[in-house]
C-alpha positions in Angstrom: 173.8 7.9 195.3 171.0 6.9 197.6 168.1 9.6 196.8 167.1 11.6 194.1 164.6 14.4 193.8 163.0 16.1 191.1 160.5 18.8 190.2 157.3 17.3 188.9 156.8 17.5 185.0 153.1 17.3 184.8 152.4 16.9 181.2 152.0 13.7 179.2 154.8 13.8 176.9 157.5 13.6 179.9 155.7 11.2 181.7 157.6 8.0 180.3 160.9 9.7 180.6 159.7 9.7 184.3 158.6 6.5 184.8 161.5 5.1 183.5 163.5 6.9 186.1 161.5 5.7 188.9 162.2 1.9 187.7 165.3 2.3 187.7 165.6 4.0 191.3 163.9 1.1 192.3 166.0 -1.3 190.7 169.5 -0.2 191.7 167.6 0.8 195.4 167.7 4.5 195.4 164.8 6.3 197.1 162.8 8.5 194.3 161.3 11.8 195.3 158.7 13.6 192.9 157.8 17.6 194.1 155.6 19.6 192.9 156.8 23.0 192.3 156.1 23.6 188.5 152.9 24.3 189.3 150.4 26.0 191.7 148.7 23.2 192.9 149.3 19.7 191.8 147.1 18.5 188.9 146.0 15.7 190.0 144.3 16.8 193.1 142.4 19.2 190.5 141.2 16.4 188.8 140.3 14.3 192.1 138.1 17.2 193.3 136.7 17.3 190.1 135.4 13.8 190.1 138.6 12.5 187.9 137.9 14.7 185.0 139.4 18.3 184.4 136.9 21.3 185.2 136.5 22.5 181.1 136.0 26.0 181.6 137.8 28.3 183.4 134.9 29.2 185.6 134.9 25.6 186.8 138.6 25.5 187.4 137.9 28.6 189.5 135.2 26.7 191.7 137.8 23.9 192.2 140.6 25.5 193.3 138.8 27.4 195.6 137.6 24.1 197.6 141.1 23.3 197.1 142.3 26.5 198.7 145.1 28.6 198.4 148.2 27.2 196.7 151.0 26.7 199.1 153.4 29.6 199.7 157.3 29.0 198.4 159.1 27.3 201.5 162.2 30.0 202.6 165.2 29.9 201.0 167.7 27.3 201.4 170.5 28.0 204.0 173.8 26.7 202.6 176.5 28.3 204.5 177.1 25.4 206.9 176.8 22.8 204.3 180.0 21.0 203.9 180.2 19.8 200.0 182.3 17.1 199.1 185.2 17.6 196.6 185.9 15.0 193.0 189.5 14.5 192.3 190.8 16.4 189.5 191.7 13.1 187.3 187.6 12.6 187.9 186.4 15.6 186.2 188.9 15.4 183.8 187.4 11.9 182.4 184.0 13.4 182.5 185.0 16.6 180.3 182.9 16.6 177.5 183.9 20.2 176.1 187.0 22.3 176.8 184.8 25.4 177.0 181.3 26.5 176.8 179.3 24.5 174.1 177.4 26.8 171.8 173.9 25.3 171.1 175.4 24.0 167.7 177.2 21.8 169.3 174.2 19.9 171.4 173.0 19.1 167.8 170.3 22.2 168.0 170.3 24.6 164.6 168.4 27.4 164.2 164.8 26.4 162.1 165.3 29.7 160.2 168.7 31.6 159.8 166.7 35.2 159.4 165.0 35.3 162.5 165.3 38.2 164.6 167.3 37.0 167.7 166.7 38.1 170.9 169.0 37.1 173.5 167.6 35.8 177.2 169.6 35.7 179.8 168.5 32.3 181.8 169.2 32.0 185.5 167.3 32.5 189.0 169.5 35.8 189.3 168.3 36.9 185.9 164.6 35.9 186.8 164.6 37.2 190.1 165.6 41.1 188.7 163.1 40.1 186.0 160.7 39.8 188.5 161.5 42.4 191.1 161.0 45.2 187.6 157.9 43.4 187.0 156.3 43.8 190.4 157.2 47.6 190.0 154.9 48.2 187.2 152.1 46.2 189.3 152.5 47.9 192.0 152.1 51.5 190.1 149.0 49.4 188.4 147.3 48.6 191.8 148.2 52.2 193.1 145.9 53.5 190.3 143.2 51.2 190.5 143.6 48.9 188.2 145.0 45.1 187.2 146.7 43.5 184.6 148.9 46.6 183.0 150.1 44.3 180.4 146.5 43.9 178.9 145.2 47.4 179.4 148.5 49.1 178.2 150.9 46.6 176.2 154.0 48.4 174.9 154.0 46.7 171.3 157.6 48.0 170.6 159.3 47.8 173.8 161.7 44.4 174.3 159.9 41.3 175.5 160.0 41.5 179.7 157.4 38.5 179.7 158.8 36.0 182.7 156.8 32.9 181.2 160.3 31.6 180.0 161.8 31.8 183.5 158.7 29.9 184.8 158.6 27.1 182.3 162.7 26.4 182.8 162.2 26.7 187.0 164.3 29.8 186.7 161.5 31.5 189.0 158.9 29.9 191.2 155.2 30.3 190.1 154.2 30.2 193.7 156.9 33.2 194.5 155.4 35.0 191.6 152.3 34.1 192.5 152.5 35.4 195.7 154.5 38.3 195.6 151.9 39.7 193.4 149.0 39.0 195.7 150.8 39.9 198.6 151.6 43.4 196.5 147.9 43.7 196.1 147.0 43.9 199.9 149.7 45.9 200.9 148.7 48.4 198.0 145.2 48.5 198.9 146.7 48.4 202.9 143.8 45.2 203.4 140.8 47.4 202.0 139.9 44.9 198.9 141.2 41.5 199.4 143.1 39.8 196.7 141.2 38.1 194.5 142.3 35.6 191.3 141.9 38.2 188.4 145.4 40.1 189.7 147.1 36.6 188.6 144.7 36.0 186.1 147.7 34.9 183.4 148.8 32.3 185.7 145.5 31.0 187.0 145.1 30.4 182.8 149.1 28.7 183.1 147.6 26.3 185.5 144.1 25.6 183.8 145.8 25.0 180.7 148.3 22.6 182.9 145.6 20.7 184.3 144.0 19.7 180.9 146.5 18.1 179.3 147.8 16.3 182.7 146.1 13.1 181.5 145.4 13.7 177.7 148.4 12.8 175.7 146.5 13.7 172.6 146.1 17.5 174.4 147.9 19.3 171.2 145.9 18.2 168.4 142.2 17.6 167.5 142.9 14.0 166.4 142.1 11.8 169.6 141.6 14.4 171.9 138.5 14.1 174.2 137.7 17.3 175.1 139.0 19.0 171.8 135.8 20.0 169.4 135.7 17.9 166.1 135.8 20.5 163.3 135.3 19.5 159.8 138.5 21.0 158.2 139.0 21.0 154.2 141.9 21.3 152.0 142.3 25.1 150.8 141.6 25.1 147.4 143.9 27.4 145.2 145.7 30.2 146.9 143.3 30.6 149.4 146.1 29.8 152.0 148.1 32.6 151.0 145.6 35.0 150.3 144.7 34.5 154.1 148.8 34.5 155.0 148.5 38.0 153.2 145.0 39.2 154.4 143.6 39.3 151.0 140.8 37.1 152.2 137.9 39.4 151.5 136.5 39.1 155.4 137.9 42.7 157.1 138.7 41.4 160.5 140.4 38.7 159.3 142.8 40.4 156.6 143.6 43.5 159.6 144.3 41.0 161.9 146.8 39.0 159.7 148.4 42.5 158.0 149.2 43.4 161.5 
């Protein structure tokens, strides 16, 4: 092996795992490459034109990126047809079999936290992601053509199957800069260069990426405890069975007991 490349993993907790790789290519003399892809821009230049601190409201983000300027577009598909891939002996891959057949996740150690939870199967994959995608960019394109944005906000099916692509974007199953673009590409072509495309058609993801950018640096990002930009609230012990009379929405506060017996 002489070089290795890998998709940048911005956040804090992966960050070790990362830098113990890049030691080690540097050890043994393999050349390390680090891409970003998992994100729209990379975080770090965020926080560069933001004077080395992340913009705290989403306004602010806004303003940054837009010095920044458009994220890149995806680079083209990857020809492989004239690629000649080398071939491991049979005894090789024998010695390196781990299972005879496809492991179920029980066998990577990983149980299921609750044995009565609904399951819903996804299908992982780039194929998968891309059909995903390509059914999604139907229903925005029947959104734009009737003036509007964001169909999932203005008319959620609360029954229907779950169709969002946010697990094909977190396990690099889809490119956020395809799905970025597709949809603002959509958007012109809809609107045939009338309205220019603006950030609110890909409003969710421009939230992915602020969200991304905060906890770049901040290790502490997921709790209160530590956390420089997280508000210090004065929490107390619930006394009695005030936790479950708020689990059941007996609390005595209407918008708080409708929104937990929905």
């Amino acid at each position: 092996m002489k070089k290795i490349c890998f998709e940048q993993d911005c956040e804090p907790i992966w960050r070790a795992r990362d830098d113990r790789v890049r030691k080690l290519c540097r050890e043994v003399g393999v050349v390390c490459r680090e891409h970003v892809s998992h994100t729209l821009w990379e975080p770090d230049t965020i926080l560069r034109h933001n004077g080395n601190i992340p913009p705290l409201t989403y306004q602010m983000f806004l303003h940054t990126v837009s010095i920044i300027g458009d994220p890149p577009r995806p680079v083209s598909d990857v020809d492989l047809r004239e690629v000649q891939f080398g071939a491991l002996p049979d005894a090789f891959c024998k010695e390196f079999c781990v299972f005879d057949k496809t492991p179920k996740p029980e066998d990577l150690g990983v149980f299921l936290e609750n044995e009565d939870i609904r399951m819903i199967r996804w299908v992982g994959g780039e194929t998968a992601a891309l059909k995903q995608m390509e059914q999604r960019l139907a229903v925005e394109r029947e959104t734009f053509f009737r003036g509007s944005y964001l169909p999932t906000h203005s008319s959620p099916d609360l029954l229907g199957p779950p169709v969002s692509l946010s697990p094909a974007l977190r396990f690099g199953c889809l490119s956020v800069r395809k799905f970025y673009w597709a949809v603002q590409d959509l958007f012109i072509e809809v609107h045939k260069g009338r309205m220019s495309s603006a950030p609110f058609i890909t409003g969710q993801l421009i939230w992915r990426e602020y969200f991304y950018t905060m906890s770049v640096n901040n290790p502490h990002y997921g709790q209160m405890a530590g956390n420089p930009i997280c508000m210090r609230i004065p929490w107390r012990e619930p006394k009695g069975d005030e936790l479950q009379r708020w689990k059941e929405g007996r609390t005595g506060y209407p918008l708080v007991d409708a929104a937990m017996r929905q």
